[in-house]
N, C-alpha and C positions, 0 to 999 in steps of 0.2 A: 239822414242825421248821422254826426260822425260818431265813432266808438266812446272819447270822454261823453259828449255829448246827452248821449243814450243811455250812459251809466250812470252820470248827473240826474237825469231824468228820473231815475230807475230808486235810486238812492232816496229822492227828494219824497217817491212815492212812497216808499217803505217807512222814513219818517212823520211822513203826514198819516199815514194809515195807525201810528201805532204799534209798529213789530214788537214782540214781547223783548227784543233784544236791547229795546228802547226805552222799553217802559213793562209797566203792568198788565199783565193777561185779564183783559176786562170780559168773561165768562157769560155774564147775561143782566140783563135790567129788568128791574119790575116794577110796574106801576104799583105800589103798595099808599097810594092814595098820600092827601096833601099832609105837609108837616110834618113828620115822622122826627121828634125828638128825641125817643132813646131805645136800645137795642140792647139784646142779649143772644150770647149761642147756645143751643141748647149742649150741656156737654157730654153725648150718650148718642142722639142722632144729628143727619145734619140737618138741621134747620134752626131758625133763628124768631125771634119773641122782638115783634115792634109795636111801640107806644107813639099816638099822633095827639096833635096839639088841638086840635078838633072833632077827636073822635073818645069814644066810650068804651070801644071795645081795644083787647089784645089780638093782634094777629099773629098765626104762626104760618112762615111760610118754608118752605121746600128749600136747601142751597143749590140743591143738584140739578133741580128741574124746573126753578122758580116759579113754584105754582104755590097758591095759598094749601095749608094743610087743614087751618082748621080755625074760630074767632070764638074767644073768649068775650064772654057781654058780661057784665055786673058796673062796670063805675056808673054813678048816677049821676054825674058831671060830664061834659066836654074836656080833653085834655089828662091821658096817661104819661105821667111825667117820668115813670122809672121803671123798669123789667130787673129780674135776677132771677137766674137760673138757681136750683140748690144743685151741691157737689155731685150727686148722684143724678140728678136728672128726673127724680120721680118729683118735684116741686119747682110753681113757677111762679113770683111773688111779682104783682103790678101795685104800683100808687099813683095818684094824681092829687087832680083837683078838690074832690070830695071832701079830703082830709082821710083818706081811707086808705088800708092796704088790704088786698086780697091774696090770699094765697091758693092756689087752684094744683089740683094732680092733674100731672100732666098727658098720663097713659088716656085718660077720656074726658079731661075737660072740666074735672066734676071739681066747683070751688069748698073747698074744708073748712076755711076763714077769712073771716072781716076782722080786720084788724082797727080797733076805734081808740087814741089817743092823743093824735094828733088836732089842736087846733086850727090849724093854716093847713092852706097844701105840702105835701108831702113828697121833696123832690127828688128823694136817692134811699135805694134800699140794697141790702147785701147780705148773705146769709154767709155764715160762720162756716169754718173748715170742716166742720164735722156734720153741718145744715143743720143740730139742733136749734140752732138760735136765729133771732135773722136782726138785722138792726137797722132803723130808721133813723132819717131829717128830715126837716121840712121847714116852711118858714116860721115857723113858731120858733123856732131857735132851740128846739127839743131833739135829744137824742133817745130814742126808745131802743132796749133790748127786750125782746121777744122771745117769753117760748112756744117755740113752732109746733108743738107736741099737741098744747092744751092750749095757746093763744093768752099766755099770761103776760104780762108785764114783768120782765126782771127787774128790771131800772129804769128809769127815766128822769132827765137832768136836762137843763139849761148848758147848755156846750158852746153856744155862739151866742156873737148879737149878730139882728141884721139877717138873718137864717143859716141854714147849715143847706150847702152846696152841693156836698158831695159828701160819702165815707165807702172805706176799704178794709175788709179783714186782712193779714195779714198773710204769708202762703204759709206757715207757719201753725197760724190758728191764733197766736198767742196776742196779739196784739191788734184793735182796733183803730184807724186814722180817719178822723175829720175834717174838713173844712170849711171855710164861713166867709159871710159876706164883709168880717171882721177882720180880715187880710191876717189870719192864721191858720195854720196847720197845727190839731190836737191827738196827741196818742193817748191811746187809753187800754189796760188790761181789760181783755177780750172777753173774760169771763162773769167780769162786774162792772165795769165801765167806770174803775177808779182810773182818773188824771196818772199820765206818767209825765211828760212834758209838751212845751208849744214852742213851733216854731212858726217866726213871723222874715218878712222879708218883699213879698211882693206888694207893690204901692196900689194894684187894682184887684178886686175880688176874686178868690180862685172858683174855678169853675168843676175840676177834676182831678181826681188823684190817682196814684198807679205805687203798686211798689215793684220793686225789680226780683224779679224770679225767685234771688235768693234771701228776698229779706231784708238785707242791708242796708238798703236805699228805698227813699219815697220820692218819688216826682210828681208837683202841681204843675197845674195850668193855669193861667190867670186869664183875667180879660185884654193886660196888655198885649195877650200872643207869647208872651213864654212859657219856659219851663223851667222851674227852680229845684233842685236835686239838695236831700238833705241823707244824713248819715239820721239812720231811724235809733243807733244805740246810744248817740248823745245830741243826736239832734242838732250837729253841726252842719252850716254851708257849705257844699262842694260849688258848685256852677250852675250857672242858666243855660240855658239851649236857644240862642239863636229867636226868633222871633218870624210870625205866621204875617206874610209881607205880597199885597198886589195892588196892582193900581194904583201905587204911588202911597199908598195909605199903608204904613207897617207894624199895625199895632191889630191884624184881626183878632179877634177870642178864640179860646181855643175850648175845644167841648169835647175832647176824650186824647186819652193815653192809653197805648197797649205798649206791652212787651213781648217780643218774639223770647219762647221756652229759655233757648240759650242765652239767653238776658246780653247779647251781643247789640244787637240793633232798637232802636223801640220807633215807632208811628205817632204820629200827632197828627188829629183832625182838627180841623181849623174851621171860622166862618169864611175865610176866604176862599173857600171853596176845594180846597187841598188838603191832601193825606201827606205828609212829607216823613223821609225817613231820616234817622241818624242814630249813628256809631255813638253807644254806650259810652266805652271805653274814654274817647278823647272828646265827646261833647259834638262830635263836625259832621255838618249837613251832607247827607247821600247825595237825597233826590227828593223831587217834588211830585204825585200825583195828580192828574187835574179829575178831580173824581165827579164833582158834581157845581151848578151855574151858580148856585144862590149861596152855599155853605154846607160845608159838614157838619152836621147836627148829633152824628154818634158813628162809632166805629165798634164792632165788636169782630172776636179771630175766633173760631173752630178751631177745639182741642186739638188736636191733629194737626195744627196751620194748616192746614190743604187751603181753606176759604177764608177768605176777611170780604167783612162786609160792608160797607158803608153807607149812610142814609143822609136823605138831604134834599135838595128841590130849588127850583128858580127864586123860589120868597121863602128863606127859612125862619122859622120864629123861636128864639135859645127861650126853654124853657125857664130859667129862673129866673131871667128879666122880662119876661113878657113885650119886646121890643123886636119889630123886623128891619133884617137888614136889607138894602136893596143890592142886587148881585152888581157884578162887578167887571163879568164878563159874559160872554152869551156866544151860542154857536147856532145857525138858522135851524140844523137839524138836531139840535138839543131839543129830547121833548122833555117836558115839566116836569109830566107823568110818574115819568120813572126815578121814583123815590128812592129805591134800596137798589144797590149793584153788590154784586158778588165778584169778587178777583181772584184768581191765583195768587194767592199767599207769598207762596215762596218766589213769585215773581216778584211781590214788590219788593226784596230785599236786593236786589241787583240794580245799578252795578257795585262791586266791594271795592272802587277805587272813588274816592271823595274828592269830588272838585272841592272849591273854598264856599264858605256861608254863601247863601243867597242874597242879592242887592232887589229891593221891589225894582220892575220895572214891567212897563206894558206890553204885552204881546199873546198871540192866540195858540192855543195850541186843542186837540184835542184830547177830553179822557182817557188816562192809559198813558196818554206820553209821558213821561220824564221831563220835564222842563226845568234844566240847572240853571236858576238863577238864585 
């Protein structure tokens, strides 16, 4: 074989494999069983809190060693629809199906509250900066503020039609963000859950929401695959981010937002199967993750970024529509299984030089790679 040759060879190998220089340091996989809709890190050790679409129980598993650590039992339903960590780490709140939320300590297991005022299931929960409070949605179109102390109700309001998606405390503390199947975004003081303003804009339901490190900004996800960026201090339009694009189809749903600390870069988990990244700053597509077959169903990062997680599987099913999608791509040694993958964080934020947006188009790659399209 001659010397190009050999090199050709060599090169083609190291892109098919995955070099971190290519792509994401994909660390380990764990069968954490079917369905896995949503995720949380614990923020104190490293391990992480996942909810499945057909199971009852919280699992907490390991980042380091991906071994289960320990399973939370109480929903009396099929289907954990939301995890959250509180700030300190001594609390871990699940909801579902039931219409219930539980709040359990985390040092042994031991649940403290049942959380009962929700009507419909109950799809997103978030504890306040300071974790005295914690606050719910669900499809009742109810927003409940919780205290976490004594399990009282502060408020509780009608905030959406259609249910409520998603909500986010602010880093702040000061300020709570909603969303609904009612194609708005609702801010609310944090402390009583009085209306401050609503921002609308996207033409399909938002799915998730994110604020940017410093507060400033809030980014949705919709079901059409974008992301819409609003100023949180008057609830002005900045820009959309591009759209979650395979297989010829370029409108996937998108089912979680992070932002890296430096509020430089942020992730977007897609049902198309991809974690993609992009530049704060100017709106423009990094890179693509091929993380898992079916779709991303949650992405949650370790305080520290050392670890991002991501969950998902061959048949994923998006908790708030109750609808499976069918994948899109497949690799023969893709196994199912392996629900939740753990990455090197700070890998996925390379390369810092931005090709242009992504165009869908068809082709194989495996998880970990980088795929600029």
């Amino acid at each position: 074989m001659s010397r190009p040759s050999e090199f050709l060879c060599i090169l083609v190998a190291i892109l098919v494999a995955g070099a971190s220089v290519f792509g994401a340091d994909l660390l380990r996989e764990i069968s954490a069983g079917a369905d896995p809709v949503c995720v949380a890190f614990d923020p104190i050790k490293p391990e992480f809190a996942i909810g499945r679409l057909s199971g009852k129980f919280v699992e907490i598993w390991n980042a380091e060693t991906g071994k289960e650590a320990r399973t939370l039992r109480s929903h009396a339903t099929n289907g954990v629809l939301a995890v959250a960590y509180s700030p300190d780490g001594r609390l871990l709140a699940s909801a579902g199906r039931d219409n219930l939320i539980h709040v359990w300590y985390t040092g042994n297991g031991r649940e403290i509250l049942t959380l009962k005022g929700h009507t419909k299931e109950v799809s997103t929960v978030d504890f306040s900066r300071d974790g005295s409070h914690l606050a719910s949605g669900g499809a009742d179109n109810r927003l409940i503020l919780w205290d976490v102390r004594t399990g009282a109700v502060i408020r509780k309001l009608e905030a959406h039609t259609g249910g409520i998606t998603a909500l986010r405390f602010s880093p702040d503390g000061k300020i709570l963000a909603t969303a609904g199947k009612d194609l708005a975004v609702r801010l609310w003081e944090a402390d009583a859950c009085n209306w401050l303003r609503t921002m609308k804009g996207p033409v399909l339901p938002i799915t998730c929401l994110a604020f940017t490190p410093d507060g400033r900004r809030i980014a949705c996800g919709d079901e059409d695959g974008r992301v819409h960026i609003y100023e949180v201090e008057n609830g002005k339009f900045v820009r959309n981010m591009g759209q979650h694009s395979w297989g010829g189809r370029s409108n996937w749903p998108i089912s979680s937002i992070l932002f890296f600390s430096d509020g430089k870069q942020m992730i977007t988990g897609g049902m198309d199967g991809t974690a993609k990244v992009w530049d704060v700053a100017s709106g423009k597509f990094v890179h693509t993750i091929r993380a898992h077959v079916g779709g991303v169903t949650g992405m949650a990062l370790s305080p520290d970024e050392k670890f991002l997680v991501t969950i998902g599987g061959s048949e994923p099913v998006r908790a708030a529509e109750g609808y499976k999608i069918s994948a899109t791509w497949s690799r023969p040694d893709e196994d199912p299984k392996k629900t939740a993958k753990v990455w090197a964080a700070q890998s996925v934020r390379a390369p810092l030089s931005y090709p242009a947006e992504p165009k869908p188009v068809a082709a194989e790659s495996k998880p970990g790679n980088v795929v600029k399209r």
